[in-house]
C-alpha positions in Angstrom: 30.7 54.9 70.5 32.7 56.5 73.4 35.2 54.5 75.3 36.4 55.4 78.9 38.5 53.1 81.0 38.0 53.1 84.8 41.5 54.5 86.7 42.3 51.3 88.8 43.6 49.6 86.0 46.6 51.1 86.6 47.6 49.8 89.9 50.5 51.9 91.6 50.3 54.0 89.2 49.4 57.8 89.2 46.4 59.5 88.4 48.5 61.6 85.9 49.9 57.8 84.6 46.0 57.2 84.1 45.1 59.6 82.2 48.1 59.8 80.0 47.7 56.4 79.2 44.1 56.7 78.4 44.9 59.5 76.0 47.3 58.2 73.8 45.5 54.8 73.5 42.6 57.3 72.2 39.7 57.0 74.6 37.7 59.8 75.5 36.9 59.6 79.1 38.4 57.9 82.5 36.3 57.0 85.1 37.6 57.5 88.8 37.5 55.2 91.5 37.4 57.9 94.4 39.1 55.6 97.3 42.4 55.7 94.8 42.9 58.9 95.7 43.9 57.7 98.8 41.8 59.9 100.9 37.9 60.7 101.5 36.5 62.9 99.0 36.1 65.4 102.0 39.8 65.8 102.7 39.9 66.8 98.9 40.5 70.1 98.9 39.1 73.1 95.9 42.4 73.4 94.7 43.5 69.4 94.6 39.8 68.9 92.2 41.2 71.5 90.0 44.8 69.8 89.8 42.7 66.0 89.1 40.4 67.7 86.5 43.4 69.8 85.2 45.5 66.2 84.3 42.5 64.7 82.6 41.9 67.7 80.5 45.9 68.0 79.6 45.3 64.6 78.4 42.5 65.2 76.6 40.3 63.1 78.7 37.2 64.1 80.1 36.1 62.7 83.5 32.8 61.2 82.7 32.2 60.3 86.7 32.6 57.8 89.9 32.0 54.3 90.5 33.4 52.0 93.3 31.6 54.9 95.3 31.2 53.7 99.0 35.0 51.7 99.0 36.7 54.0 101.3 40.7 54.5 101.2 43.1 52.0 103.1 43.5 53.0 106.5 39.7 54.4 106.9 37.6 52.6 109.3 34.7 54.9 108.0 31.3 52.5 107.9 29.3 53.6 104.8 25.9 51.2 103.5 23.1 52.0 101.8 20.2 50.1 103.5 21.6 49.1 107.2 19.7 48.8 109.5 21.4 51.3 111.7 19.9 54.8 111.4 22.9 56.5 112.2 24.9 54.7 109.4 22.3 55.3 106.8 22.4 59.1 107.6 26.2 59.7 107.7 26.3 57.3 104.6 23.7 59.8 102.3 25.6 63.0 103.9 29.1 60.9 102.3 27.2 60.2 99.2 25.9 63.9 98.4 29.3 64.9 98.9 30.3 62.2 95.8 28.1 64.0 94.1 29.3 67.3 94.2 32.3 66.1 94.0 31.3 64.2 90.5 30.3 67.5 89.3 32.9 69.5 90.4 35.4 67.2 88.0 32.7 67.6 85.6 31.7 64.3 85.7 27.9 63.1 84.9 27.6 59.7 85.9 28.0 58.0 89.8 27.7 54.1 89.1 27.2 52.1 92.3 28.5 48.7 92.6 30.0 48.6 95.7 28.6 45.3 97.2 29.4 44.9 100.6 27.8 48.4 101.3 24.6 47.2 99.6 23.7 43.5 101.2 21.2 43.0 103.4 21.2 40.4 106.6 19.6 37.1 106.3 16.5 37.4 108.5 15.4 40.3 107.4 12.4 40.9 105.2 13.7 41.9 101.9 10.9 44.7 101.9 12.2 46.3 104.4 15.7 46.3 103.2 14.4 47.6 99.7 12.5 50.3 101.3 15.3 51.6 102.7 17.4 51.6 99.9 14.7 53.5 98.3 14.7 56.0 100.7 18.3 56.6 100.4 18.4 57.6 97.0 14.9 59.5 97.4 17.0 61.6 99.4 20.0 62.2 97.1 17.6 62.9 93.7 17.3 66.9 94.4 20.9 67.5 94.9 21.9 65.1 91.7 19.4 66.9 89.7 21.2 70.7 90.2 24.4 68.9 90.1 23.4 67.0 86.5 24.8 63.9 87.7 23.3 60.6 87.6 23.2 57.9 89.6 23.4 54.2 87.6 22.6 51.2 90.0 24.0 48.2 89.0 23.3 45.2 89.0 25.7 42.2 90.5 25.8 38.4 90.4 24.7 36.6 94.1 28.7 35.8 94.3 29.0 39.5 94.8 26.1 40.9 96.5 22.6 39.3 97.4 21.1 42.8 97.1 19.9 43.9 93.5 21.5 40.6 91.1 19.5 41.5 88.0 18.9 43.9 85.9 14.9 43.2 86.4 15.8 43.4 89.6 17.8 47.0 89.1 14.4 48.4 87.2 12.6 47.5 90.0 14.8 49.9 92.3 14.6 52.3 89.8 10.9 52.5 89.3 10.4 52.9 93.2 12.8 55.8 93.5 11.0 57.2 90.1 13.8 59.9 89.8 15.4 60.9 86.1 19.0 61.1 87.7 18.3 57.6 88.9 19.1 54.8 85.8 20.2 51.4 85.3 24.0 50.1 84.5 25.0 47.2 83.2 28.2 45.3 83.1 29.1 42.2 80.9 30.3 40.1 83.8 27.9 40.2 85.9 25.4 40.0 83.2 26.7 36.5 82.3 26.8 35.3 86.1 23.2 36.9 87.2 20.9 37.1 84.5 17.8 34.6 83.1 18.9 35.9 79.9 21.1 36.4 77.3 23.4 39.8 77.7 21.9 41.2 74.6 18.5 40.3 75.3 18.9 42.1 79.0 20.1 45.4 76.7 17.1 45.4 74.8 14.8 44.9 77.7 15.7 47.8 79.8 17.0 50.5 76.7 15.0 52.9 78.2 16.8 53.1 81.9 20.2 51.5 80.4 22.6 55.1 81.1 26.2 53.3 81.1 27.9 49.9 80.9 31.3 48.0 82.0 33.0 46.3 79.2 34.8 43.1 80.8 34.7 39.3 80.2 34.3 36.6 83.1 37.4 36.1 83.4 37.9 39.5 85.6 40.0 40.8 82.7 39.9 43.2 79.8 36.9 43.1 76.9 37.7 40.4 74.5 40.4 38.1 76.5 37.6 35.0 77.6 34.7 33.9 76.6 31.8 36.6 76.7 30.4 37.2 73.1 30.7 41.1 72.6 28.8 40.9 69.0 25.4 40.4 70.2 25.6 43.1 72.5 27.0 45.4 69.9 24.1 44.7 67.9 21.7 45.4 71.0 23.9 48.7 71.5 23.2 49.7 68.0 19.4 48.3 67.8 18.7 50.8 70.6 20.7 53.7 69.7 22.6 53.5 73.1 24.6 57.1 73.6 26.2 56.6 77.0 30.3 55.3 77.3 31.4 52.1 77.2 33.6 51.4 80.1 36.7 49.6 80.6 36.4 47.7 84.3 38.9 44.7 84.9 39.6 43.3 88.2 42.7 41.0 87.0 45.1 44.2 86.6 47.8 41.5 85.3 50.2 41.8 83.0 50.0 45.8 83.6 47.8 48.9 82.9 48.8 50.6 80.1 48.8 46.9 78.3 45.1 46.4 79.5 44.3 49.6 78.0 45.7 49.2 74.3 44.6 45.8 73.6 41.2 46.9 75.0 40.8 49.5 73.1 41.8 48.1 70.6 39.1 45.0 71.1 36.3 47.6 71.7 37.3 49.8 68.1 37.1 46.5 66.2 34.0 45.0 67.5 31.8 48.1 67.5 33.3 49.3 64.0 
């Protein structure tokens, strides 16, 4: 199994401080939360790409993509959603998202996962069709430039605490289907899994092996894989039953006591419970 470990963990810290940390700890990938970098990915310039992918590399890291994809940095009063009802939005939100994508494969990353809730829900009174169709119609219009870029695109699924668009991983295939794209698959993340599903985490693993393209490691407690209560041996036992070959992804949003701590004991949690 390949482990990664998502770069806000290591709040005020560097980049560089990411992916040093992820190195020595002995994963394999870090995945980057764009708005970190403190600017829109079009301010980024050629030679700042190389300088990011250059750390990761130094460190024997490999940037396996993006996720937290439509946050934008502090300061920005940019207005990016997926399914709005204003045309204009939608538009300079898919021009903002195909430049993600290049910028994913420019770092030589492969995977985009979109969480990203608040650009996602949909406002009561609307028919939930219409919403859906226009979510559809989004990524419909992102699929040809993912494809040359080999990057894919993993929706995933959140609880209704989150988001009330897309709380299910039933709910995720259903997306899925409609866009009917290769680059367009399924992620799952333990937390929400145990806050949205109608079953187990394992049994939601099995069900969808055939979309399932990455996954956040986590507990419900916000923190690191293996500090609450969520039962990581079933799903290890899914991940094996279906020959699962994407990463396993570190994603905490309780950054306490510190990074680099978060890092070694999850590792260290993940090595032991998939060995």
């Amino acid at each position: 199994m390949k482990f990664a470990i998502c770069n806000e963990t290591f709040q005020n810290q560097t980049w560089q401080d990411a992916c040093v940390c992820a190195g020595k700890c002995g994963y394999q990938g870090v995945e980057l939360a764009p708005f970190t970098l403190g600017k829109l990915v079009t301010d980024i310039s050629t030679q700042e790409r190389q300088e990011i992918k250059k750390i990761a590399d130094d460190n024997g890291v490999e940037i396996i993509g993006l996720h937290w994809l439509l946050v934008v940095p502090q300061g920005c009063d940019k207005q990016l959603h997926i399914n709005c009802p204003d045309d204009k939005i939608r538009q300079e939100s898919q021009d903002y998202y195909k430049e993600l994508i290049r910028f994913c494969a420019e770092l030589g990353g492969k995977v985009m996962v979109h969480g990203s809730p608040k650009q996602r829900d949909w406002t009561p009174g609307e028919f939930y069709q219409d919403v859906f169709n226009r979510a559809v119609e989004f990524y419909q219009g992102c699929m040809d430039l993912a494809a040359e870029s080999g990057v894919t695109i993993c929706f995933e699924p959140l609880t209704h605490a989150e988001t009330n668009f897309i709380n299910s991983g039933r709910d995720g295939a259903e997306l899925i289907k409609a866009v009917n794209h290769p680059n367009f698959q399924l992620h799952l993340d333990a937390k929400a899994m145990c806050g949205g599903e109608y079953h187990p985490p394992a049994d939601v693993i099995r069900e969808h092996k055939d979309i399932l393209k990455h996954f956040h490691a986590n507990d419900r407690n916000l923190k690191g894989p293996g500090t609450g209560d969520v039962d990581y041996v079933p799903m290890v036992a899914a991940f094996k039953e279906i020959n699962y070959g994407g990463y396993v992804s570190v994603e905490v949003f309780d950054y306490t006591p510190d990074g680099d701590t978060i890092a070694k004991e999850s590792i260290e949690f993940l090595k032991k419970v998939f060995a």
